[in-house]
C-alpha positions in Angstrom: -14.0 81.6 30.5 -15.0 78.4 32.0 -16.0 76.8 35.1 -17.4 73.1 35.8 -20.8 73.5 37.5 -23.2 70.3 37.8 -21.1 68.4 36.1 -20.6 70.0 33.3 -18.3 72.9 31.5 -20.0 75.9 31.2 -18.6 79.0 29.1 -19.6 82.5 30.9 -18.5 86.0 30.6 -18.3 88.3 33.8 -17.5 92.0 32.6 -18.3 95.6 34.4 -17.8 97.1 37.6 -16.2 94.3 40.3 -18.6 95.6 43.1 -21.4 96.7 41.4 -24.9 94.2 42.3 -24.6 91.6 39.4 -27.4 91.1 36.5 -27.6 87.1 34.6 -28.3 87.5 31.3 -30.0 83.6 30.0 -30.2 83.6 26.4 -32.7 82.0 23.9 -32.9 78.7 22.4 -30.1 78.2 19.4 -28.3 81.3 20.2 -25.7 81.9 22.8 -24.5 85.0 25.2 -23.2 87.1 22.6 -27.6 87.2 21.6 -26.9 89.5 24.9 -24.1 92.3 22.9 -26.4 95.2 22.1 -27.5 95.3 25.7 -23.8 95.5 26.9 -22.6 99.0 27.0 -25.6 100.3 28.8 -25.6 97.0 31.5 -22.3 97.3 32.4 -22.0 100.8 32.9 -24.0 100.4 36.0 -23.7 96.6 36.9 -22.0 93.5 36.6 -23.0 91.3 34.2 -22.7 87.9 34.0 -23.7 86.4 30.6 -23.3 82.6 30.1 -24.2 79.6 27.3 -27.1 77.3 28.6 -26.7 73.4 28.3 -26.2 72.4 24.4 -25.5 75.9 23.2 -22.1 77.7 22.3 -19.0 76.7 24.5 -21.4 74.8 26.9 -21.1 71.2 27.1 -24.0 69.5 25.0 -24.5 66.0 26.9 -26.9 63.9 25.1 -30.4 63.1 26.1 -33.5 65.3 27.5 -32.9 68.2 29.4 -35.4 69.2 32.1 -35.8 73.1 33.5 -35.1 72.1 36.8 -31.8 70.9 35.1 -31.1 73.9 33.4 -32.0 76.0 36.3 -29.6 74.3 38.5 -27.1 74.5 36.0 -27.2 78.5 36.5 -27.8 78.1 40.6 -24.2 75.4 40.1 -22.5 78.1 38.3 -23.5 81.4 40.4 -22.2 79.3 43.3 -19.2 78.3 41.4 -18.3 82.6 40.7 -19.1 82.6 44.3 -22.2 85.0 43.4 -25.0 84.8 46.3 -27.9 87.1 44.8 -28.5 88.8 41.0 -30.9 90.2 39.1 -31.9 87.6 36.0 -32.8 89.1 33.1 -33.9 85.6 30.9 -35.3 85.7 27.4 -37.4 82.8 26.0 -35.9 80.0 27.4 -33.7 82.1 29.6 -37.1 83.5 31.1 -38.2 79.5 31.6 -35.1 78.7 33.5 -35.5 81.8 35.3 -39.2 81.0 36.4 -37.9 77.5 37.5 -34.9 79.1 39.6 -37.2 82.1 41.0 -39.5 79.1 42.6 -37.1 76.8 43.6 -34.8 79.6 45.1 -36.3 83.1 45.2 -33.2 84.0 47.8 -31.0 84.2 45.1 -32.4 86.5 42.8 -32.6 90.2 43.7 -35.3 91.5 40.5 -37.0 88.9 37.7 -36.8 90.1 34.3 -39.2 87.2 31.9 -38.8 88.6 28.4 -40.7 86.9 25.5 -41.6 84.1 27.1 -44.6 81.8 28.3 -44.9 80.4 31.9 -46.7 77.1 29.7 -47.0 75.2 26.3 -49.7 74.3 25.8 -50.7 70.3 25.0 -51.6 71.1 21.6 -47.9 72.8 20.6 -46.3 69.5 21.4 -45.9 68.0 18.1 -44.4 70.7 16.7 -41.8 70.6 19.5 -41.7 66.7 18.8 -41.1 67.6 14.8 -38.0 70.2 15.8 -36.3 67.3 18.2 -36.9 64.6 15.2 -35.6 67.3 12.6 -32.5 68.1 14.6 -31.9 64.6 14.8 -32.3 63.3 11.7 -31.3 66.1 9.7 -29.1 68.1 12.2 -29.7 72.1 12.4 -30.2 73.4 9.0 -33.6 72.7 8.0 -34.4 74.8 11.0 -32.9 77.9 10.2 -34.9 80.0 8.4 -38.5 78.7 9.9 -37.0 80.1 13.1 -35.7 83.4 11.5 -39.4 84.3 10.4 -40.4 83.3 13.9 -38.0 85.9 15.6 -37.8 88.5 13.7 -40.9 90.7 12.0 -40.2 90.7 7.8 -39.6 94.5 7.3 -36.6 93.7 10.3 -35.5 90.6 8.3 -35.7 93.1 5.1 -33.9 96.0 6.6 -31.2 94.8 9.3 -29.6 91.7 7.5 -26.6 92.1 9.3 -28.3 91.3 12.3 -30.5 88.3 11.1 -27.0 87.2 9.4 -25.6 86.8 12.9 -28.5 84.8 14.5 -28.6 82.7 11.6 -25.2 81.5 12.3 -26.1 81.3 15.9 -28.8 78.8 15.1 -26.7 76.5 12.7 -23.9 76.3 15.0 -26.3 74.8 17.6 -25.5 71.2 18.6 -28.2 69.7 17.6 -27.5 67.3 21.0 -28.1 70.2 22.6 -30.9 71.7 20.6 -33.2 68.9 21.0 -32.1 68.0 24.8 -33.6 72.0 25.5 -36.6 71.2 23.6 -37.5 69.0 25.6 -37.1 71.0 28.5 -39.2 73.5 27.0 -41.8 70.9 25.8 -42.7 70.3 29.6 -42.6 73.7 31.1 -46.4 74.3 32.9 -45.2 76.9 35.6 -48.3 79.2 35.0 -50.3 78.3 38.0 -46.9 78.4 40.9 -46.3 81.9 39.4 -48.2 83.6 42.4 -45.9 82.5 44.4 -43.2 84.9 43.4 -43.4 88.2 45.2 -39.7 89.8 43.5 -39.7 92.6 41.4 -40.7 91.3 38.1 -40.3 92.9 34.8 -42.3 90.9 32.2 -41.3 92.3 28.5 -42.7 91.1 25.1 -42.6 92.1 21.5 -45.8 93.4 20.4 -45.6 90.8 17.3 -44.2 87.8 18.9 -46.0 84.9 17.5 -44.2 82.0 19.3 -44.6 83.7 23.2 -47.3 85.8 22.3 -48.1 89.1 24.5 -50.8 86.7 26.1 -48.0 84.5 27.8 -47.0 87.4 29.2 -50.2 88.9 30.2 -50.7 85.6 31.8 -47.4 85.8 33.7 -48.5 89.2 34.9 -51.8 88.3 36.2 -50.1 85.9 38.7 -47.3 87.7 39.7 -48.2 90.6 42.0 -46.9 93.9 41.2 -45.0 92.6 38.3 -44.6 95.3 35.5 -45.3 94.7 31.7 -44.1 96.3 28.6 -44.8 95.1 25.5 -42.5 96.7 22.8 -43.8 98.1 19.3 -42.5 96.3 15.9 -40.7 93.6 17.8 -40.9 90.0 17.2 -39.2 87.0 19.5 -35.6 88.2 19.7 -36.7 91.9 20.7 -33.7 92.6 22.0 -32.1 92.5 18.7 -35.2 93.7 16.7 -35.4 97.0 19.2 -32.2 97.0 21.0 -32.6 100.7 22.2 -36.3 100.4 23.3 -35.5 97.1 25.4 -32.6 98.3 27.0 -34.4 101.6 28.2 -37.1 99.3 29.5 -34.8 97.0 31.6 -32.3 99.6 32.7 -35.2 101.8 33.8 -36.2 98.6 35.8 -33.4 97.7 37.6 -32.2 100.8 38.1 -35.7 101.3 40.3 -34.8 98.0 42.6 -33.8 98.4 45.6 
């Protein structure tokens, strides 16, 4: 489905029970909501669950030019308004954890829990070239050089070994990124120094990371979890960047067990 929200179309999903509290899922850089499937059955059992393509990915519209997280986070605030949808949990992974960070501060009234899975609350100064090298790549080259640096990134080898049906599917993910819309996010992303607001969240907060992450290390969360009070972590064994693909079961008991225990 599709709804225009800050001026652009955005392509969401809305499936489980109609009056059940609703959970946002905010996917990952070049992928799109269906990175969310493996979580599905178990979410919207209990909850509906709103999963939709961020600026520049899938059946979102990819304008041209830099992004910024305040941007993308009104984006999400434009199209919960749009489904007429005043409070959700947000469940964000890498960059969906960013924008959620960004939306948390700039309106905490709108989110009932925080999930911040495998991602950072900061780049640091000294990752910006290589930030700089993916936006010239995309551009010059378009997405295919950047496919298989970012598999090994997100997913540990014996899982790359083991479950190629699932790398398979998030391969395609990332070559069928706009690369418009790849670079505008990474430069979003490029920016993002949120580290030292973070205290001034106080909603539940689950903060979940893949034990062998090696692009938002477990130290980005620790970090997050230092500053935001009462703020759970979990960091998951033999999981990379995309743990919710690389230990589906594990991840979904973590943040089912999670939001189940909001009130």
């Amino acid at each position: 489905m599709k709804v225009s929200a800050n001026g652009i179309a955005m392509h969401y999903t809305l499936d489980g029970p109609a009056a059940a509290p609703v959970v946002t899922l905010s996917h990952s850089l070049a992928t799109t909501l269906a990175m969310w499937d493996p979580q599905m059955p178990a979410l919207t059992a209990r909850w509906r669950v709103l999963r939709y393509d961020t600026r520049g990915h899938g059946g979102t519209d990819a304008p041209a030019g830099a992004y910024t997280l305040g941007q993308l986070a009104e984006d999400a605030r434009a199209l919960l308004a749009a489904l007429g949808i005043a409070r959700t949990h947000w469940v964000g992974l890498s960059m969906g954890g960013m924008i959620g960070q960004t939306l948390a501060l700039a309106h905490p009234g709108l989110f009932r829990s925080l999930a911040l899975c495998d991602t950072a609350s900061r780049v640091p100064p000294e990752a910006g070239p290589a930030w700089q090298e993916r936006i010239a790549t995309a551009g010059a080259q378009g997405m295919e050089p950047l496919v298989e640096p970012t598999l090994e990134r997100w997913f540990t080898a014996p899982f790359r070994a083991a479950r190629q049906d699932v790398v398979d599917t998030v391969r395609a993910m990332i070559r069928g990124t706009s690369p418009v819309g790849y670079a505008g996010c990474c430069h979003a992303i490029a920016a993002l120094d949120l580290t030292d607001r973070l205290a001034a969240l106080t909603l539940p907060t689950l903060v979940l990371v893949g034990k062998d992450d090696p692009g938002t290390p477990v130290a980005a969360s620790q970090a997050i979890h230092a500053r935001i009070a009462g703020s759970r972590l979990v960091v998951l064994e033999a999981a990379a960047h995309l743990s919710n693909l690389e230990q589906p079961e594990a991840f979904t008991r973590a943040l089912t067990g999670f939001l189940a225990g909001v009130a």
